[in-house]
C-alpha positions as CSV (number, residue, x, y, z in Angstrom):
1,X,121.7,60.2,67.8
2,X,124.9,62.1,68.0
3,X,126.9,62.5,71.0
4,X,126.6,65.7,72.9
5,X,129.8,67.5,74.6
6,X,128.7,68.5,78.7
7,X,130.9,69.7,81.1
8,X,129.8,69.2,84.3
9,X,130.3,73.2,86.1
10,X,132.1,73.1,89.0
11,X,130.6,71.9,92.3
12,X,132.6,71.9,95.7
13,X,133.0,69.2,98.2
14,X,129.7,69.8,100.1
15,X,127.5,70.7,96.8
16,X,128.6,67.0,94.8
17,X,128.2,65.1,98.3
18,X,124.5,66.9,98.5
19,X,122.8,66.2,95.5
20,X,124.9,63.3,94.1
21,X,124.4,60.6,95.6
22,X,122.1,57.1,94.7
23,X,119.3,57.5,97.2
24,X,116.5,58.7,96.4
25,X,114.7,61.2,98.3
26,X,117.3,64.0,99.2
27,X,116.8,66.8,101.1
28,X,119.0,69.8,101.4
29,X,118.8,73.0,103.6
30,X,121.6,75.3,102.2
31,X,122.0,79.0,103.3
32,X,121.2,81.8,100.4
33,X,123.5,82.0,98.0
34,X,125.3,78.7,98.7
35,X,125.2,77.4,95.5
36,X,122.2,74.8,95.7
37,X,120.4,76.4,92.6
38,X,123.4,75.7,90.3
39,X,124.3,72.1,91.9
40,X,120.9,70.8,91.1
41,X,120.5,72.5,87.4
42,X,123.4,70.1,86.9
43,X,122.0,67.1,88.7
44,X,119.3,67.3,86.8
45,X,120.2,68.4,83.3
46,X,122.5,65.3,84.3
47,X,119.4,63.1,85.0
48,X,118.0,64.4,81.4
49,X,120.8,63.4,79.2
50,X,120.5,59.9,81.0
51,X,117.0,59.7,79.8
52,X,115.0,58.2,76.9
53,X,112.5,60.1,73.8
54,X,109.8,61.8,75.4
55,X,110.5,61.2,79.5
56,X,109.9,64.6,81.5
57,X,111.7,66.1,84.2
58,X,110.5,68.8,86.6
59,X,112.0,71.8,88.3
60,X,109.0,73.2,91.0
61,X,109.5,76.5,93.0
62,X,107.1,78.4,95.0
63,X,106.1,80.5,91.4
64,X,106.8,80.9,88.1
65,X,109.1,84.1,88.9
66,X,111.8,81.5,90.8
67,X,111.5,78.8,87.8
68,X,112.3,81.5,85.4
69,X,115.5,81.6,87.4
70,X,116.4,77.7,86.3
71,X,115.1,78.4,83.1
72,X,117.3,81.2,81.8
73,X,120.2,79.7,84.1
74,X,119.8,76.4,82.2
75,X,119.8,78.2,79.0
76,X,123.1,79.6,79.5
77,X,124.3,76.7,81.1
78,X,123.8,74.2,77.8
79,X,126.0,74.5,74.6
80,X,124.2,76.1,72.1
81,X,122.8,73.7,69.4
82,X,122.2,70.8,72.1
83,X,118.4,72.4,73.4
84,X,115.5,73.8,72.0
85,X,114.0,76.4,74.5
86,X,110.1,77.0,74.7
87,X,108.7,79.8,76.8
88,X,105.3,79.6,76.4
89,X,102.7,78.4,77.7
90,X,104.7,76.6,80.2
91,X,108.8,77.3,79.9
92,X,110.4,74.0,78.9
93,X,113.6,72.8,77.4
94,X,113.7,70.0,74.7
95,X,117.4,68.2,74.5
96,X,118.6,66.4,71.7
97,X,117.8,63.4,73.0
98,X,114.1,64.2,73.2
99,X,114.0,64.4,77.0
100,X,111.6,67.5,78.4
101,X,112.7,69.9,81.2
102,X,110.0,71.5,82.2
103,X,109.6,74.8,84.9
104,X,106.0,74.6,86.7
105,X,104.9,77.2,89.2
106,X,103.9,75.1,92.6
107,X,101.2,78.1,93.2
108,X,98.5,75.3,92.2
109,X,98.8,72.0,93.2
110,X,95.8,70.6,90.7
111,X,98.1,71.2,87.8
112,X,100.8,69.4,89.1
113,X,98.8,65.8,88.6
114,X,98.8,63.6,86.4
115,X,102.3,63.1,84.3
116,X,104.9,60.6,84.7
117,X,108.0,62.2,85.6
118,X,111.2,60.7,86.1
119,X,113.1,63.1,88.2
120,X,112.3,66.7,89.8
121,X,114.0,69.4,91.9
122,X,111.8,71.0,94.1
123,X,113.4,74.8,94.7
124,X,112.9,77.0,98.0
125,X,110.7,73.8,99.4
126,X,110.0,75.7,102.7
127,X,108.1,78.4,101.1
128,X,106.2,75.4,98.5
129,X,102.9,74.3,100.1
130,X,102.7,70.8,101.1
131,X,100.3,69.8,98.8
132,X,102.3,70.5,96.2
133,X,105.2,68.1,97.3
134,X,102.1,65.5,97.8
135,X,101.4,66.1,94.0
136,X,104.6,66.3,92.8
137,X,105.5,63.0,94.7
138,X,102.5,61.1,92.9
139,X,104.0,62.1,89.1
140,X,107.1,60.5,90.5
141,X,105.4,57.2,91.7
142,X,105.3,55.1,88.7
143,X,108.6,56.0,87.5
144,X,110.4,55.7,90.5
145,X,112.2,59.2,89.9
146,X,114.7,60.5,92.4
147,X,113.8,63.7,94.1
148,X,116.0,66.9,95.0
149,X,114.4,68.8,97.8
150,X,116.4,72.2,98.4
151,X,115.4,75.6,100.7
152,X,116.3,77.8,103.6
153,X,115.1,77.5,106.7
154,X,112.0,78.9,107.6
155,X,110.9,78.0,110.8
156,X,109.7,74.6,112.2
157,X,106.1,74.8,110.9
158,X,106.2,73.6,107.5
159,X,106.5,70.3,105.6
160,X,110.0,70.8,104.6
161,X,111.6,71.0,108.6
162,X,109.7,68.4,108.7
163,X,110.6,65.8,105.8
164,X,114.2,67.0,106.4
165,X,114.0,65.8,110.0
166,X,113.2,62.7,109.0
167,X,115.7,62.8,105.6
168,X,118.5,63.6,108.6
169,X,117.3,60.5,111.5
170,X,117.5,57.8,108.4
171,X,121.1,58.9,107.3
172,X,123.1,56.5,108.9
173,X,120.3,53.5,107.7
174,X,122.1,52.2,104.8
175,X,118.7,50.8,103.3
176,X,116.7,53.8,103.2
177,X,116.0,56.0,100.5
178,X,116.5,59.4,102.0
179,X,119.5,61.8,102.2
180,X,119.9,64.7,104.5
181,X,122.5,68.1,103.8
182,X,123.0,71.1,105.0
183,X,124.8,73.9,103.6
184,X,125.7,77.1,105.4
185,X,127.6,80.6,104.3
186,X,130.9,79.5,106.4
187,X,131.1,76.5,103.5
188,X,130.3,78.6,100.6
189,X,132.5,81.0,102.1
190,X,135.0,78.3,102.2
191,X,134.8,77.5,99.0
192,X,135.2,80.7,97.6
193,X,131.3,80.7,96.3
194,X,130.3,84.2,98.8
195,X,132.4,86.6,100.0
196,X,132.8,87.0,103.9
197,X,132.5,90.7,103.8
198,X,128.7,89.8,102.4
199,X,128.1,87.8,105.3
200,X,129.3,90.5,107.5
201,X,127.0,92.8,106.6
202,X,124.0,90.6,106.2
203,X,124.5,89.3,110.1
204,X,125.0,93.1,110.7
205,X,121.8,94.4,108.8
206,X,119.3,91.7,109.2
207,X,117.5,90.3,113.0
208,X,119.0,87.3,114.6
209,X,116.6,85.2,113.5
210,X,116.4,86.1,109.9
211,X,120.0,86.0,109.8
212,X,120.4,82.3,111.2
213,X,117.9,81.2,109.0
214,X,118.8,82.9,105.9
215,X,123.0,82.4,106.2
216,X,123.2,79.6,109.0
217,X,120.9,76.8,107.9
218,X,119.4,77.2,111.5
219,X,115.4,77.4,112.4
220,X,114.3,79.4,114.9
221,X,113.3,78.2,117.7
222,X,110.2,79.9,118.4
223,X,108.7,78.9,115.1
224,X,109.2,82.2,113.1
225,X,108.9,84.6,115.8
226,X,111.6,87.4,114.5
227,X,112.5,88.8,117.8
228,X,113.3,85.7,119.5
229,X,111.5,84.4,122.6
230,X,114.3,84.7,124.8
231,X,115.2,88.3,124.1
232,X,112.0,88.8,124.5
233,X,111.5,87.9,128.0
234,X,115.0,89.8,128.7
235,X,113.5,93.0,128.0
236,X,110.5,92.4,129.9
237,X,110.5,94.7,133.3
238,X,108.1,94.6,136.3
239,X,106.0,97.6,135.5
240,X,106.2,100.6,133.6
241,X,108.5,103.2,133.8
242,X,107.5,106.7,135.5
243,X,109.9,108.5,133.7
244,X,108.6,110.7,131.3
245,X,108.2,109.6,127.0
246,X,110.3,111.0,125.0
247,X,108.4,109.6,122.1
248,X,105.4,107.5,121.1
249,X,104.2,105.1,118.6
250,X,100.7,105.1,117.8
251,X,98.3,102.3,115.5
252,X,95.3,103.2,114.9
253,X,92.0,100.6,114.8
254,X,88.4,101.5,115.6
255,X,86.2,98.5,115.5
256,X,87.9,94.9,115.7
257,X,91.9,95.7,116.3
258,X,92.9,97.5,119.2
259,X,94.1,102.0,119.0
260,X,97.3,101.5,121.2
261,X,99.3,104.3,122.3
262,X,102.9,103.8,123.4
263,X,105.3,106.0,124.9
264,X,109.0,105.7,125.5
265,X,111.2,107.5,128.2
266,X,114.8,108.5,127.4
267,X,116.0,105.1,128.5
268,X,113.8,103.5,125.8
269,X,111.7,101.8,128.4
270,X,107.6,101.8,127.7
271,X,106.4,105.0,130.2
272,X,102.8,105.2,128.4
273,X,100.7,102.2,127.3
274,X,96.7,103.3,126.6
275,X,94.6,100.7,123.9
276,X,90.9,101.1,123.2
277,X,88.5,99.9,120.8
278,X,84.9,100.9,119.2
279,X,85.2,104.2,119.8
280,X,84.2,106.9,117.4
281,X,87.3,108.2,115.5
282,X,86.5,112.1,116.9
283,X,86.7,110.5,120.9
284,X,90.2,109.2,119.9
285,X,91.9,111.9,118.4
286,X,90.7,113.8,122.1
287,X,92.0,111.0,124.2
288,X,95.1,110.8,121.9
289,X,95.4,114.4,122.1
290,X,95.0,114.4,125.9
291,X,97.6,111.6,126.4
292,X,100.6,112.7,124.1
293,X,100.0,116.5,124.6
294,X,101.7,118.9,121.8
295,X,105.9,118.6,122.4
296,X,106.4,115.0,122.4
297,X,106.8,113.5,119.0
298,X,104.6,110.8,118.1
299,X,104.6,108.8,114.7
300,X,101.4,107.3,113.9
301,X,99.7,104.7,111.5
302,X,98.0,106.4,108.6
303,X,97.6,103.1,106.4
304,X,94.3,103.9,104.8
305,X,91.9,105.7,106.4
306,X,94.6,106.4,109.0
307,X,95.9,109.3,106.9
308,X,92.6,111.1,107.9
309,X,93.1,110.8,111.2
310,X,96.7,111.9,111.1
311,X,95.4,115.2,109.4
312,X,93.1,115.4,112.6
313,X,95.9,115.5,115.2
314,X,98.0,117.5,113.3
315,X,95.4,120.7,113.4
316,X,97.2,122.3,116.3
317,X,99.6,119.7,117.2
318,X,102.8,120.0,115.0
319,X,104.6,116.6,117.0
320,X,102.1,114.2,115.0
321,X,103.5,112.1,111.9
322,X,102.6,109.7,109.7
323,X,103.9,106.3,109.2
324,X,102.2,104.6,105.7
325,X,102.5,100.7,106.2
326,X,103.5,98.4,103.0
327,X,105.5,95.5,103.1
328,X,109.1,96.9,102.5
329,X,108.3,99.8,105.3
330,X,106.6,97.1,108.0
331,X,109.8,95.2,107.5
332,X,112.3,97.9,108.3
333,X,110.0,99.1,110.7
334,X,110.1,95.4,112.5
335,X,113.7,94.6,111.8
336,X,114.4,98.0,113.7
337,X,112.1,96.7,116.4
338,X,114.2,93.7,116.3
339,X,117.5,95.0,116.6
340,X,116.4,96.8,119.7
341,X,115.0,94.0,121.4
342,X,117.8,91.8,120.5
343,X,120.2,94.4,121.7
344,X,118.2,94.9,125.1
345,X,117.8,98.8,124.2
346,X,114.3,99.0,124.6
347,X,111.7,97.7,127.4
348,X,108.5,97.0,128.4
349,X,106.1,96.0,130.9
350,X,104.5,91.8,131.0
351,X,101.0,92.1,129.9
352,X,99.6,92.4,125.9
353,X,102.5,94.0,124.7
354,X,104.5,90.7,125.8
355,X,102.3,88.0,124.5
356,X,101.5,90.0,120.9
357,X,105.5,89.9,120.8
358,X,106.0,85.9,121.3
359,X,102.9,85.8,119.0
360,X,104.4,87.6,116.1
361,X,105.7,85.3,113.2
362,X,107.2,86.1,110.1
363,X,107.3,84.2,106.6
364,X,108.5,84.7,103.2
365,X,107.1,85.9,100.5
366,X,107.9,86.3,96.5
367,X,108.1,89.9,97.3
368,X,110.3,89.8,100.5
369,X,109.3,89.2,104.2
370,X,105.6,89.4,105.3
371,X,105.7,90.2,109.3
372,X,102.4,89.9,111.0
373,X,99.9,88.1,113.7
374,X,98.6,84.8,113.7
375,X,95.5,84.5,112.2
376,X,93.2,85.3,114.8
377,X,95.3,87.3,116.9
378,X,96.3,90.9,117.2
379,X,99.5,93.0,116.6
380,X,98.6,96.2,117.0
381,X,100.6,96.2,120.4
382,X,103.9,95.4,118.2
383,X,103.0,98.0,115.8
384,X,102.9,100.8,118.2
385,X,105.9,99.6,119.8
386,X,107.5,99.7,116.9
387,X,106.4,102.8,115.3
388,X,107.8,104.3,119.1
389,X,111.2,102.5,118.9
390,X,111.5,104.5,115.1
391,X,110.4,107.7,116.2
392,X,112.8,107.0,119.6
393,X,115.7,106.3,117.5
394,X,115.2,109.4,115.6
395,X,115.3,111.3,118.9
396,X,117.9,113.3,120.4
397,X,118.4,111.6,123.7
398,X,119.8,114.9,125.1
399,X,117.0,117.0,124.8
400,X,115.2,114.2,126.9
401,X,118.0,113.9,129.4
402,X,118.3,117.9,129.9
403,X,114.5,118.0,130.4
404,X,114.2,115.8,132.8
405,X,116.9,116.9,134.8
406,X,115.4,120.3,134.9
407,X,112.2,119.2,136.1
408,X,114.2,117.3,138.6
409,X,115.6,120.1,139.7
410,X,112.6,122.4,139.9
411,X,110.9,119.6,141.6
412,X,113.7,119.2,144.2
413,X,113.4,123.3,144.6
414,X,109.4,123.3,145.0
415,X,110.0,120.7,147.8
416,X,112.6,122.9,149.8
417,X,112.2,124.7,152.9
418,X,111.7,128.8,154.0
419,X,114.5,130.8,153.2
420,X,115.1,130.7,157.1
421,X,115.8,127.4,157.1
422,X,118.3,125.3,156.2
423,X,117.7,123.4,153.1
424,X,119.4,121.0,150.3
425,X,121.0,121.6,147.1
426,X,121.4,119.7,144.1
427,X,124.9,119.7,142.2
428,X,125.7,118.1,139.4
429,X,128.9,116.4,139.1
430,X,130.2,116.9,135.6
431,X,132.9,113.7,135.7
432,X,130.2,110.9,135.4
433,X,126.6,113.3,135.1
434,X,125.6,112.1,138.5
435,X,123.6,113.2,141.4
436,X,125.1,114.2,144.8
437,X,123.3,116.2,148.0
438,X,125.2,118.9,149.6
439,X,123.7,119.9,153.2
440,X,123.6,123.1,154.9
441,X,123.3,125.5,152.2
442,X,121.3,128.3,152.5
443,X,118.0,128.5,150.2
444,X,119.4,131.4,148.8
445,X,122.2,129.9,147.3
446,X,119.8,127.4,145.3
447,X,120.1,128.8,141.1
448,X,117.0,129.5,139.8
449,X,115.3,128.0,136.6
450,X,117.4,129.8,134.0
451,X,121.3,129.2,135.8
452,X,119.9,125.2,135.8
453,X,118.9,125.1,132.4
454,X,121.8,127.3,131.0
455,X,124.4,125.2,133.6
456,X,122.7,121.9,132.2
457,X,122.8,122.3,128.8
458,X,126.9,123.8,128.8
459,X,127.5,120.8,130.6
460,X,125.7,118.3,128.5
461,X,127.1,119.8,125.4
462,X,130.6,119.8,127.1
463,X,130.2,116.2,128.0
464,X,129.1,115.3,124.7
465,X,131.7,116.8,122.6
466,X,134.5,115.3,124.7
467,X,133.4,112.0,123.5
468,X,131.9,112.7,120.4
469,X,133.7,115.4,118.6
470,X,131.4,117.3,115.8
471,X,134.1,116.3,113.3
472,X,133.6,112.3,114.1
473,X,132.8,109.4,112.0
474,X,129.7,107.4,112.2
475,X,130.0,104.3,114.1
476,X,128.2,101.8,111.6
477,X,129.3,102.7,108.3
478,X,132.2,105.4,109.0
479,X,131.3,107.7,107.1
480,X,131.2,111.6,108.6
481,X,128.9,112.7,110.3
482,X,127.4,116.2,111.5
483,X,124.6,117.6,114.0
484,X,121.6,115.1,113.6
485,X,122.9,112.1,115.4
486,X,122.0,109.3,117.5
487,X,124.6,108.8,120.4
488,X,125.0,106.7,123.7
489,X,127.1,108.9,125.2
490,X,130.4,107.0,123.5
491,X,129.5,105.9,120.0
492,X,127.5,108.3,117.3
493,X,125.5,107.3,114.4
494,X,123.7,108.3,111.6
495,X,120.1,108.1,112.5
496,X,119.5,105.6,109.8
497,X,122.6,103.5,111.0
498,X,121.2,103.4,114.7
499,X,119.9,100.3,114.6
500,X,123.2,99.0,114.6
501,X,124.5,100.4,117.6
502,X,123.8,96.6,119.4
503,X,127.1,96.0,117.8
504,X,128.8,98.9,119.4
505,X,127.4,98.1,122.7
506,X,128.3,94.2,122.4
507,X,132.0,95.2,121.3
């Protein structure tokens, strides 16, 4: 047989010490993007030149989609002349010295047994299923066939944390056969593999948890939850608020799951928390009608037959609007929810909402993230939560502050004395928008409604320009920005870059 020309690509410190090494069993949990794909098409295109006529090597991922991925990176990897590719019915690559690498789909573990194989890579091993490492292990028995495990991180309930756990305790035993890594961004980074602007952003844009996982090699410690036990129980408050909402989040359920109706008050702290079940769909359009009224604005869930029930409340009521859930939209819409609760910008009281929160997990899929409840349990608390922390960040906290002040006002005038008497005023002091009680003035002197309202909203406006000038930039991305805005009184932002305002409030 002739000689064949390879050129090993290049591998960094981290990536060689990794995957090339003489044990066995090796497991690595690398960050995305880190380079673990391309240091173990090498290892084991390395492993198939080493081989003899007719032995078979395996690359596994989660489907067929990610071993396409080593396929056509494999492809391009060899000199041309050296391989003969097949694509169907199962993608496989024949070298010249007649060893097979072939691309299965781990999707069905049956298939998987039976062959003798004599080395395999098994690619994003937390989202494999186990039994599919058990089969793959088996085709290895006979042979005796190193092993490459590689993935992210994804939680503490899977095979992989597991296996790598172990991998990691018997690295310091020189006679075992097991081999622990990890590989995070700051390496790759480091090695000139990612960019650190990328990272940036992706701590930025993504939840805590997701990002740690995903960039830092690091589980979460709550098993998946994406908010994060601990930030959870930080935003949890002794009962709820009695301001009034500002906005709610309503998801819809009739029979098994649970309608819940949550408001938010101006502060972003639950005001309104209603849930019901088995009641006819015409008794909870009234009750929903009865508890949001017509001015608040409320986004609701019109996934299926919920878009019928939107159309209900919206005869008459113009603040009702519909939220459609998928996966890409229930991820932004819990990411969002994340942010906030990470951030400590939103709160609510112990109870349901609490324990459907430290219940909530989150896994990948081939199509992105799939956020839900555990089997058996509900989430249509966390939906309505976070279908009221969108619609809340899409509110003008203004309009909430200015009506609430008014009614504080009128309140505070309803409760005075007889003009005879001597009574209490309320004046507002325009350097930090607080509250201060003069005595003695007459009840005569007290403005009526329109002076409050007209004196309240000058001074808002005037208070608001001084820090944020129309002509400003938007806090996230820096871009300009003009009337619809989300603000804290210091910082503005788009309303689609709000969810970023954690940063802002951290800096």
């Amino acid at each position: 047989m002739a000689a064949v020309e390879y050129q090993r690509p290049y591998l960094y410190d981290k990536q060689l010490a990794a995957l090339f090494h003489n044990r066995r069993w090796g497991c690595v949990e690398a960050s995305t993007k880190s380079g673990k794909t391309v240091g173990c098409i090498a290892w084991l295109v390395e492993q198939a030149f080493a081989g003899k006529p007719g032995w078979n090597y395996w690359w596994v991922s989660p489907g067929y989609n990610q071993s396409d991925i080593a396929f056509r990176r494999i492809k391009a990897f060899l000199t041309p002349g050296t391989f003969t590719p097949t694509e169907s019915p199962t993608p496989k690559i024949t070298l010249l010295n007649g060893c097979v690498i072939w691309f299965k789909s781990g999707d069905n573990a049956d298939a998987l047994y039976g062959e003798d194989v004599y080395a395999a890579v098994i690619d994003e091993a937390s989202r494999v299923k186990e039994d599919c490492w058990h089969a793959v292990y088996s085709t290895l028995t006979a042979t005796g066939g190193p092993c490459r495990i590689i993935g992210n991180v994804k939680g503490r309930k899977n095979w992989f944390y597991t296996l790598s756990r172990s991998a990691e305790s018997a690295m310091s035993d020189p006679n075992s056969d097991m081999w622990y890594a990890k590989i995070t961004a700051p390496d790759a980074i480091e090695a000139g593999v990612i960019a650190q602007d990328v990272v940036t952003a992706a701590e930025r844009m993504l939840p805590e948890a997701v990002y740690r996982e995903l960039y830092l090699a690091e589980p979460a410690d709550d098993g998946g939850n994406p908010f994060g036990l601990s930030h959870i129980g930080k935003c949890t408050q002794a009962k709820l608020s009695t301001l009034p909402p500002v906005a709610y989040g309503i998801d819809l359920a009739k029979k098994h799951d649970y309608l819940v109706v949550i408001g938010l008050d101006a502060n972003g702290n639950v005001c309104q928390f209603q849930r019901w079940k088995g009641v006819p769909w015409g008794v909870s359009v009234q009750r929903i009608w009865d508890i949001v009224g017509e001015d608040v604005p409320a986004l609701v869930d019109s996934t299926g037959i919920g878009d019928m029930v939107v159309e209900n409340l919206q005869q008459g009521h113009g603040n009702f609007q519909g939220y459609t859930f998928s996966q890409n939209s229930k991820q932004k819409l819990m990411e969002g929810l994340a942010v906030a609760i990470q951030s400590q910008a939103i709160g609510y009281p112990p109870g349901p909402i609490v324990a459907e929160l430290e219940s909530f997990e989150y896994e990948y899929t081939r199509t992105g993230v799939r956020y839900t409840a555990p089997s058996g349990a509900f989430d249509d608390c966390v939906c309505a939560l976070a279908l009221a922390n969108h619609q809340f960040v899409a509110h003008a906290p203004g309009e909430a502050f200015i009506a609430y002040m008014n009614a504080e006002l009128e309140a505070q005038r309803a409760k005075a004395p007889k003009p005879e008497t001597l009574g209490a005023t309320i004046e507002l002091d325009s350097d930090d928008l607080g509250l201060s009680i003069i005595h003695g003035s007459r009840l005569d002197d007290i403005p009526d409604s329109d002076q409050i309202t007209n004196e309240l909203t000058e001074l808002y406006e005037r208070t608001v320009n001084k820090w944020n000038p129309r002509e400003t930039t938007c806090h996230a991305c820096a871009k300009p920005i003009g009337p619809t805005r989300v603000s804290d009184g210091e910082f503005v932002w788009h309303p689609e870059c709000s969810g970023h305002r954690h940063k802002a409030l951290a800096a």
